[in-house]
KOLKOL-899042 format. One record per residue (C-alpha): x, y, z; residue in three letters. Coordinates in nm, 4 decimals. Example, Ala and Ser with C-alpha at 12.3 -4.5 7.8 and 13.67 -1.06 7.14 Angstrom:
1.2300_-0.4500_0.7800_ALA;
1.3670_-0.1060_0.7140_SER;
This chain:
0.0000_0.0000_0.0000_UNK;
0.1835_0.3182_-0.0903_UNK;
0.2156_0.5853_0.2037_UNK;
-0.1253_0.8720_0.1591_UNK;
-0.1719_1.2262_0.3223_UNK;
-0.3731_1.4253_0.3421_UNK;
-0.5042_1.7880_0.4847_UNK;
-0.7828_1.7764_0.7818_UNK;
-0.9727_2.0462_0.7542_UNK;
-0.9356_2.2937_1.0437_UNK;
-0.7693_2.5406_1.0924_UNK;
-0.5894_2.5215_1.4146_UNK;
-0.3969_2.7319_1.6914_UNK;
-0.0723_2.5889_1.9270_UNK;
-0.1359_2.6255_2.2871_UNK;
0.1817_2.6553_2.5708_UNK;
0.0878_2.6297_2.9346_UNK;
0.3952_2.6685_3.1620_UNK;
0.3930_2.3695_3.3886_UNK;
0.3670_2.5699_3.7271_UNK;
0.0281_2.7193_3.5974_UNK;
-0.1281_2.3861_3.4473_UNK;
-0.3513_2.3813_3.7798_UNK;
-0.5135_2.6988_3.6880_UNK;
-0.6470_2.5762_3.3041_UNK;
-0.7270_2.2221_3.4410_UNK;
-1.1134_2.3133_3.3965_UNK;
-1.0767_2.5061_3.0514_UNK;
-0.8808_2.1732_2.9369_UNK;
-1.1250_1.9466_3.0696_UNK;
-1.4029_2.1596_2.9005_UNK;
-1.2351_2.1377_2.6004_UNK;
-1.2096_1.7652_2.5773_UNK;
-1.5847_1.7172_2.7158_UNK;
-1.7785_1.9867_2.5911_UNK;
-2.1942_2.0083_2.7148_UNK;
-2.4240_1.9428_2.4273_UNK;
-2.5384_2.3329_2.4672_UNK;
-2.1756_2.4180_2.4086_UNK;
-2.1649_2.1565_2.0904_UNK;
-2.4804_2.3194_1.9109_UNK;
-2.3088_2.6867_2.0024_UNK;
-2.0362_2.5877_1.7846_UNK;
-2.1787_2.3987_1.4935_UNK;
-2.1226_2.0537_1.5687_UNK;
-2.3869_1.7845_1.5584_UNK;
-2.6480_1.8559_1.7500_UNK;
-2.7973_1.6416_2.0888_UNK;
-3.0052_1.3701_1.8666_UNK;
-2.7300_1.3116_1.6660_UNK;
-2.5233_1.0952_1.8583_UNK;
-2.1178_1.1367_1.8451_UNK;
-1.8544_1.0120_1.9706_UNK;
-1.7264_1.2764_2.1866_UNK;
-1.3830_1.1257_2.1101_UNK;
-1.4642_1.1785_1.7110_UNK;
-1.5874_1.5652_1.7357_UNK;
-1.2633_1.7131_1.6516_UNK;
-1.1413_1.7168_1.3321_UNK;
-0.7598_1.7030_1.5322_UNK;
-0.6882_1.8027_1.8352_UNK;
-0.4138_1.6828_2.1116_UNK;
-0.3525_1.7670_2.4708_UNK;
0.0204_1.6822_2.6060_UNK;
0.2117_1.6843_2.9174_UNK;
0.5395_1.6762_2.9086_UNK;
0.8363_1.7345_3.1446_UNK;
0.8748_2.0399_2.9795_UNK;
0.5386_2.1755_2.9501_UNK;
0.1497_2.1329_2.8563_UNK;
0.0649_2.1913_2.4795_UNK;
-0.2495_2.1994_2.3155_UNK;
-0.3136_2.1684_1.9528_UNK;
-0.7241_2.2435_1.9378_UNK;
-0.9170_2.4721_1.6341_UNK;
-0.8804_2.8254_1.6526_UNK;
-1.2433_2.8830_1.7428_UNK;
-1.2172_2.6263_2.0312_UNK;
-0.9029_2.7708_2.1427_UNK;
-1.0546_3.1009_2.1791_UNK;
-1.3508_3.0164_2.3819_UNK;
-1.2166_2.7733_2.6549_UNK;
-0.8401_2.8694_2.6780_UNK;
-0.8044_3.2364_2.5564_UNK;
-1.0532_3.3565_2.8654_UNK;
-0.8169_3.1658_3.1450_UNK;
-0.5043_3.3622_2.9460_UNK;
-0.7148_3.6908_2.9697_UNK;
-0.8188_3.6618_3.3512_UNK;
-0.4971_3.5451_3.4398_UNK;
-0.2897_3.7771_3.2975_UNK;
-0.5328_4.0722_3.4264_UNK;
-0.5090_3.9457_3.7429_UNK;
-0.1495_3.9633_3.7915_UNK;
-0.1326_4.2686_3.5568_UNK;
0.2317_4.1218_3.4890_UNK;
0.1827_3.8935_3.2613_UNK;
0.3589_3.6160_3.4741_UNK;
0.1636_3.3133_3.3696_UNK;
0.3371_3.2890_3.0143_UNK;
0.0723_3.0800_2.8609_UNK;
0.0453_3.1625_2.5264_UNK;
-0.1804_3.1151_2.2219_UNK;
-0.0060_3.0901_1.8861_UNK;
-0.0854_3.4088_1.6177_UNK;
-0.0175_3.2192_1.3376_UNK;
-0.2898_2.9526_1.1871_UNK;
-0.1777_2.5665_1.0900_UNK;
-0.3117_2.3110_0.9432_UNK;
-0.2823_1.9296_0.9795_UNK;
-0.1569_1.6780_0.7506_UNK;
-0.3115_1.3232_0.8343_UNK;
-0.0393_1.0416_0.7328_UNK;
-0.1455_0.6813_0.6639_UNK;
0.1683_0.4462_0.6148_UNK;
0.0651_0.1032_0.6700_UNK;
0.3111_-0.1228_0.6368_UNK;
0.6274_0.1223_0.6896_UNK;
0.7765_0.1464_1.0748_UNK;
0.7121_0.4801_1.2799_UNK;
1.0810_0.5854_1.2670_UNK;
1.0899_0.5031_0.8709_UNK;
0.7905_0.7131_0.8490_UNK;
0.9461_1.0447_0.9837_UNK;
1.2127_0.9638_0.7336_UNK;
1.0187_0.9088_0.4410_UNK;
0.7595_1.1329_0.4143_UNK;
0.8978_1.4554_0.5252_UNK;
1.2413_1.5242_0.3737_UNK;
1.0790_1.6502_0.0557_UNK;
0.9371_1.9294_0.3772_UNK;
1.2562_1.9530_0.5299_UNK;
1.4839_2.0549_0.2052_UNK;
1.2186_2.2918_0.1234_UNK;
1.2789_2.4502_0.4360_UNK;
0.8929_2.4166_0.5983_UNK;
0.8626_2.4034_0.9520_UNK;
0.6417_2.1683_1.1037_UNK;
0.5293_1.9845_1.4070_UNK;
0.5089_1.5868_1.3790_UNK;
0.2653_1.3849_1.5842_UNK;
0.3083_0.9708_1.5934_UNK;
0.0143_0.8461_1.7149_UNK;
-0.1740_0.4762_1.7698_UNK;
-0.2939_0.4694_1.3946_UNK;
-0.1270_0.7335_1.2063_UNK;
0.1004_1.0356_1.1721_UNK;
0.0000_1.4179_1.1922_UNK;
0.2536_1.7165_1.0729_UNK;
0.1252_2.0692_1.1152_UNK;
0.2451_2.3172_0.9034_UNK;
0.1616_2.6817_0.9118_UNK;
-0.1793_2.7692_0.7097_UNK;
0.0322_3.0414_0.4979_UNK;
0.2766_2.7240_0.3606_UNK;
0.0110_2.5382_0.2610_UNK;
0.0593_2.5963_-0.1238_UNK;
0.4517_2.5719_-0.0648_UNK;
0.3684_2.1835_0.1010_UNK;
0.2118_2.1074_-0.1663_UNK;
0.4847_2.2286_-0.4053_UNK;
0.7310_2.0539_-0.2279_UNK;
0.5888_1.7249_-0.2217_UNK;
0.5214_1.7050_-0.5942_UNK;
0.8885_1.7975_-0.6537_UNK;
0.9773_1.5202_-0.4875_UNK;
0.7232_1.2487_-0.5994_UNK;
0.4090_1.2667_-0.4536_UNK;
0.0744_1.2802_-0.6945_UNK;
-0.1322_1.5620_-0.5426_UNK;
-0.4961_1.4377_-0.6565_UNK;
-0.6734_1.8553_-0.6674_UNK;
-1.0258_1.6507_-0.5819_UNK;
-0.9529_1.5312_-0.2584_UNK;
-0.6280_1.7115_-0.1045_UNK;
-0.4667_1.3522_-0.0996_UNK;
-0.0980_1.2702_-0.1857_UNK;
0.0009_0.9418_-0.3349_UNK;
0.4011_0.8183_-0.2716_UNK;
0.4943_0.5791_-0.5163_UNK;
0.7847_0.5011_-0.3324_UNK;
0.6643_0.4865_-0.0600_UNK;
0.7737_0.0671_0.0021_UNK;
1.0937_0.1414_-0.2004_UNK;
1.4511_0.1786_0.0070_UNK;
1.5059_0.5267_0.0268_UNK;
1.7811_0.6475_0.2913_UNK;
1.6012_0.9940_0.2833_UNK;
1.6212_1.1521_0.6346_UNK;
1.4077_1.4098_0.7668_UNK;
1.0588_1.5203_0.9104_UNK;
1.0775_1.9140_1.0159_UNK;
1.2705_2.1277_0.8213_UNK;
1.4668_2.4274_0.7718_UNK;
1.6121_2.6990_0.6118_UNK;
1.5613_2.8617_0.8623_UNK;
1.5743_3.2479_0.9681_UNK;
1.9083_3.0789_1.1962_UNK;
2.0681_2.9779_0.8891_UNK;
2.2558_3.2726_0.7671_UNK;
2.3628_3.0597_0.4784_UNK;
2.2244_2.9023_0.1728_UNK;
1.9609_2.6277_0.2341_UNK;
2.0795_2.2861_0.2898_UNK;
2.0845_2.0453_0.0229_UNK;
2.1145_1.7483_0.1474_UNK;
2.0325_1.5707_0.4806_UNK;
2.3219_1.4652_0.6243_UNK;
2.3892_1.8725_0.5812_UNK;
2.0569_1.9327_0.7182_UNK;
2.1486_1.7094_1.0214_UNK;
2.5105_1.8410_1.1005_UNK;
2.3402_2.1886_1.1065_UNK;
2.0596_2.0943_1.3422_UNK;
2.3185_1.9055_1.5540_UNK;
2.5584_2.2346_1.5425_UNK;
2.2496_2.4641_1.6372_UNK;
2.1366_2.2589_1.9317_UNK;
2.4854_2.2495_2.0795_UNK;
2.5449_2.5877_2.0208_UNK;
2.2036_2.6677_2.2515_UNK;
2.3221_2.3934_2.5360_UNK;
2.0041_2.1899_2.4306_UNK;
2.0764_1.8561_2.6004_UNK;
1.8504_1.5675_2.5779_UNK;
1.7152_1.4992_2.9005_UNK;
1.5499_1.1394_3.0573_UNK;
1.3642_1.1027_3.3849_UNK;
1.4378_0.7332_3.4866_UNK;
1.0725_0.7144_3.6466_UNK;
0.8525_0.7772_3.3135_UNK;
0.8143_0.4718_3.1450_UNK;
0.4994_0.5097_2.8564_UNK;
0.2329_0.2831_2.6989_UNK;
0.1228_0.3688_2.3537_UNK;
-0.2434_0.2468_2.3356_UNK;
-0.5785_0.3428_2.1918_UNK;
-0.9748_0.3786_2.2478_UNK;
-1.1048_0.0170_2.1694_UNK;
-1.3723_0.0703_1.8324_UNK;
-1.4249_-0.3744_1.7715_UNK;
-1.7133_-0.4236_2.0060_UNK;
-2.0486_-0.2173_1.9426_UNK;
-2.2281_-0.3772_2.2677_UNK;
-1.9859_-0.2111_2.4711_UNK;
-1.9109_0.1207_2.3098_UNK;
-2.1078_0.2923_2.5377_UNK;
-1.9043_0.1465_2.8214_UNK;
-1.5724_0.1807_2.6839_UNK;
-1.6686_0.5789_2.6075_UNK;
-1.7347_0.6363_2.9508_UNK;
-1.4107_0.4584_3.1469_UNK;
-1.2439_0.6023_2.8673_UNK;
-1.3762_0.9364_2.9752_UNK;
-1.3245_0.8892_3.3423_UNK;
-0.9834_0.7615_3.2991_UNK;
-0.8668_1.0347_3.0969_UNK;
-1.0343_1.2724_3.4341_UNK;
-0.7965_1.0842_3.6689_UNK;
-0.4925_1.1050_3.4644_UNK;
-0.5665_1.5180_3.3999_UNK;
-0.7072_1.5727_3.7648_UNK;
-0.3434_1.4233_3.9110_UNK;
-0.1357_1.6402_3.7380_UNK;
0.0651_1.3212_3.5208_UNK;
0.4680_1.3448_3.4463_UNK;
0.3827_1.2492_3.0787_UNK;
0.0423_1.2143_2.8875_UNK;
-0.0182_1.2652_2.5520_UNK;
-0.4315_1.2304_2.3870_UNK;
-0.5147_1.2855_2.0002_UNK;
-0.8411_1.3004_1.8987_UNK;
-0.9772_1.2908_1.5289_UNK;
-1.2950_1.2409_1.3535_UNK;
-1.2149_0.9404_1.1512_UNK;
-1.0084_0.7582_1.4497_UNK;
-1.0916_0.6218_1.8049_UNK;
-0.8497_0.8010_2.0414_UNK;
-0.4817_0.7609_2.0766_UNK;
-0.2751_0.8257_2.3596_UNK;
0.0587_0.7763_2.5396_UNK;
0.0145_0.7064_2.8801_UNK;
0.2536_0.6429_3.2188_UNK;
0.2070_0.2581_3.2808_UNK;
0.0766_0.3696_3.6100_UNK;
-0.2238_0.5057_3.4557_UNK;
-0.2846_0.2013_3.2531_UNK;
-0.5168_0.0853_3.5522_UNK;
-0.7627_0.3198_3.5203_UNK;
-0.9006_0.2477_3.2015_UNK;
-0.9961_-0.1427_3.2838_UNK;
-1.0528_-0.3310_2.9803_UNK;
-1.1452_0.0094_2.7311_UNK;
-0.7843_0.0244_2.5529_UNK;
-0.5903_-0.1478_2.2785_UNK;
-0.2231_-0.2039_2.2848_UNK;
0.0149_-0.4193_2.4864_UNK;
0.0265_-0.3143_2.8717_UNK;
0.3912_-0.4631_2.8691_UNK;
0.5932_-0.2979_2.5832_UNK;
0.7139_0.0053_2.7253_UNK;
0.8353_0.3062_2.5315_UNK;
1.1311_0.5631_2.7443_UNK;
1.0491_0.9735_2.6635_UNK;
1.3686_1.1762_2.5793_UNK;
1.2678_1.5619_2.5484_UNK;
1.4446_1.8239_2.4208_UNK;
1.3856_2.1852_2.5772_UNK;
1.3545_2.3953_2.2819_UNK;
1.2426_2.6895_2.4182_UNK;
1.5238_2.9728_2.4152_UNK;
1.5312_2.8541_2.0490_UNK;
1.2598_3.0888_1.8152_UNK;
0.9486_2.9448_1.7551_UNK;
1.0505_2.9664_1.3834_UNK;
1.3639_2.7530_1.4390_UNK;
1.3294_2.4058_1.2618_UNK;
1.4940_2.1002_1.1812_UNK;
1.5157_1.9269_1.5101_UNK;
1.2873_1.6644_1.4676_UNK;
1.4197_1.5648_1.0902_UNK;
1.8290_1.5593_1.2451_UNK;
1.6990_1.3626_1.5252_UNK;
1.5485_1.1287_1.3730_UNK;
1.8416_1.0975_1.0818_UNK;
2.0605_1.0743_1.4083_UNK;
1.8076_0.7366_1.5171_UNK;
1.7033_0.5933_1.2512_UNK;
2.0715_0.6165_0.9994_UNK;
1.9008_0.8193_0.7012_UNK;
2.1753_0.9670_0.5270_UNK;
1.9443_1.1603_0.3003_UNK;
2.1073_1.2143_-0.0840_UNK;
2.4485_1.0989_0.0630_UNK;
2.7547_1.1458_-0.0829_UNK;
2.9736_0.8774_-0.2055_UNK;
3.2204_0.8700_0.1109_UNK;
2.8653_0.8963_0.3154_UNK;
2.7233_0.6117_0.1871_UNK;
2.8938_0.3565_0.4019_UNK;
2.7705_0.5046_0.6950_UNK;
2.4351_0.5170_0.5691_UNK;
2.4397_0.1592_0.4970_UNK;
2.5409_0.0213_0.8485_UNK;
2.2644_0.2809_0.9937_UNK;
2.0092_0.1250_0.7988_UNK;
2.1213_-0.2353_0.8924_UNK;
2.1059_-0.3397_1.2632_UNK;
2.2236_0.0112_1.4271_UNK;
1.9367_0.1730_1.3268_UNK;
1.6895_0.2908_1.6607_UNK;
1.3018_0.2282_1.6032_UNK;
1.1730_0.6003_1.7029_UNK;
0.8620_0.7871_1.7423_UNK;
0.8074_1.1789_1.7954_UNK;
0.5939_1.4154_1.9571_UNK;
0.6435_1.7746_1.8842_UNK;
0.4503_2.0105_2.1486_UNK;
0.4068_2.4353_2.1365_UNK;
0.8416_2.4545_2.2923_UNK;
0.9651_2.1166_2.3281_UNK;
1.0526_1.7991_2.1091_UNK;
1.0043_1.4201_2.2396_UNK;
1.1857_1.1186_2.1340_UNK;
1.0333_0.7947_2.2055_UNK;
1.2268_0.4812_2.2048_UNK;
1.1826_0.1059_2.3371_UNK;
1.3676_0.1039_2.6989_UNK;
1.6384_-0.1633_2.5333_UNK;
1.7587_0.1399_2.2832_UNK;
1.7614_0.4108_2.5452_UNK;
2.1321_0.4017_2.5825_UNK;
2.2402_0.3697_2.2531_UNK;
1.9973_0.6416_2.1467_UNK;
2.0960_0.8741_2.4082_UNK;
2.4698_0.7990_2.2840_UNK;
2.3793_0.9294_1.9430_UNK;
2.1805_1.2051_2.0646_UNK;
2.5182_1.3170_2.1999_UNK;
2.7560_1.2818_1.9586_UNK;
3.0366_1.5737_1.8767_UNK;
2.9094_1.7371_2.1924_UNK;
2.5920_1.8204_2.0578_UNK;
2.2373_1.7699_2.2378_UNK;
């Protein structure tokens, strides 16, 4: 099956919430994810004898906590009626502007990724170095089921652009990209992307270039990858097999994800969509208190390693795509002297990865038997 994309329509604002303040927008989050009826048929959605998943009324939105921070990735509109009012209040109350959360001015959309067949890691690789050598910043999501890159709303056209240079079929009908390649060896590395405003210099044009420059730009900021030995995560999803107990399953699912919120959690991440049951990444301790409601193996266990990227600007890119050329061995177009190196990368060296790009920070996720190896990379010439 070759590897398809395409754009969710929404258009959608990035959400940061310090930490130290996540207390204070606990109810606006929790209103967001679980919405009243009333506030469903304010907005649009389907109305209360229509029934919906609440899980499935979002055309994309995600709510993570990291160690670094909480990040929300919601609609514009939704952003504006249950997080912008906290911000407001907040910041009037103080009248200094010390709570820092902030609400992103530019638009993005979402670009859903289906790549059956291809691993996470390989993913990143493949489908984003036409984005990264066309310097486009994004965000990547991996999720349960599929892959999500945001890209601003104003590079839309210049996504699309770069994807048919590189040999994707952009069908006009139905926004959706078709890689014939897609199941072809390709030691193309990548996923954000960058010529960015910190690159004085011509654009990169190639990825080992790209990678060497991210690497260089990370050390230069004393961005260090960081691990906290006591977060150990289960990538799982909403269960969607079993009609008799979907009712059920919605509401432990809801009740679980209260518990997990309500405790203040070292690491959670939720995506919602309209076409997919929910996906999340959840502390093995949390596990528990969704009984019998989730897919995915309770015993495979996945180690976080986040980068703090936020003295960097928010325009800065390329951290995910040299990371995950630093994991996974893509070489990108490699030069001949490169190639060997490229070769044993994509043998047995190579580090399965995941990523999970929030509003400041970047997260690595790799099985708990790679974790030293991948934090060996991660530091290699003294960078990050």
């Amino acid at each position: 099956m070759s590897a398809q994309i395409h754009f969710v329509d929404s258009q959608l604002s990035l959400v940061h919430i310090p930490l130290e303040q996540y207390h204070r927008y606990l109810q606006s989050i929790l209103k967001l994810l679980f919405p009243s009826p009333i506030d469903y048929n304010e907005t649009g959605d389907p109305d209360e004898h229509e029934w919906t998943s609440w899980a499935n009324r979002h055309p994309f939105l995600n709510v993570s906590i990291t160690p670094i921070e909480c990040s929300i990735v919601c609609s514009k509109q939704l952003a504006q009626q249950y997080l912008a009012p906290t911000l407001k209040a907040l910041f009037e109350k103080t009248n200094k502007g010390y709570d820092q959360a902030s609400v992103s001015d530019d638009d993005f959309v979402v670009i859903s990724v289906e790549g059956e067949g291809l691993e996470a890691g390989q993913r990143v690789l493949e489908l984003t170095s036409p984005l990264a050598l066309a310097g486009i910043s994004i965000f990547f999501i991996t999720t349960y089921f599929s892959d999500y890159i945001l890209v601003p709303s104003k590079s839309r056209s210049h996504v699309v652009r770069a994807l048919e240079d590189r040999g994707f079929t952009f069908q006009k009908s139905s926004d959706v990209y078709v890689n014939p390649l897609a199941h072809h060896h390709r030691s193309k590395s990548s996923t954000s992307s960058i010529a960015s405003p910190l690159s004085p210099f011509s654009p990169p044009t190639t990825l080992s270039d790209l990678q060497n420059r991210t690497f260089n730009l990370l050390n230069k900021h004393h961005i260090h990858p960081r691990v906290d030995p006591s977060i150990r995560l289960v990538s799982c999803a909403a269960r969607r097999d079993d009609p008799n107990s979907a009712a059920a399953d919605e509401l432990t699912l809801q009740l679980g994800l209260t518990k997990c919120l309500i405790h203040s959690p070292k690491f959670l991440s939720l995506t919602l969509t309209q076409d997919e049951p929910a996906s999340l990444l959840l502390e093995r301790a949390s596990v528990g208190n969704f009984g019998d409601a989730l897919l995915g193996s309770k015993d495979e266990f996945l180690v976080p390693i986040t980068l703090d990227l936020g003295e960097l600007p928010f325009e800065a890119t390329g951290i995910v795509c040299g990371v995950a050329g630093r994991l996974c061995g893509g070489g990108g177009d490699v030069d001949d002297d490169e190639e060997g190196v490229a070769e044993e990368m994509d043998g047995n060296n190579k580090i399965e990865m995941s990523y999970l790009s929030t509003t400041r920070a970047g997260t690595v996720m790799v099985n708990e038997a790679d974790l030293e190896r991948a934090m060996g990379l991660l530091r290699v010439n003294g960078g990050c």
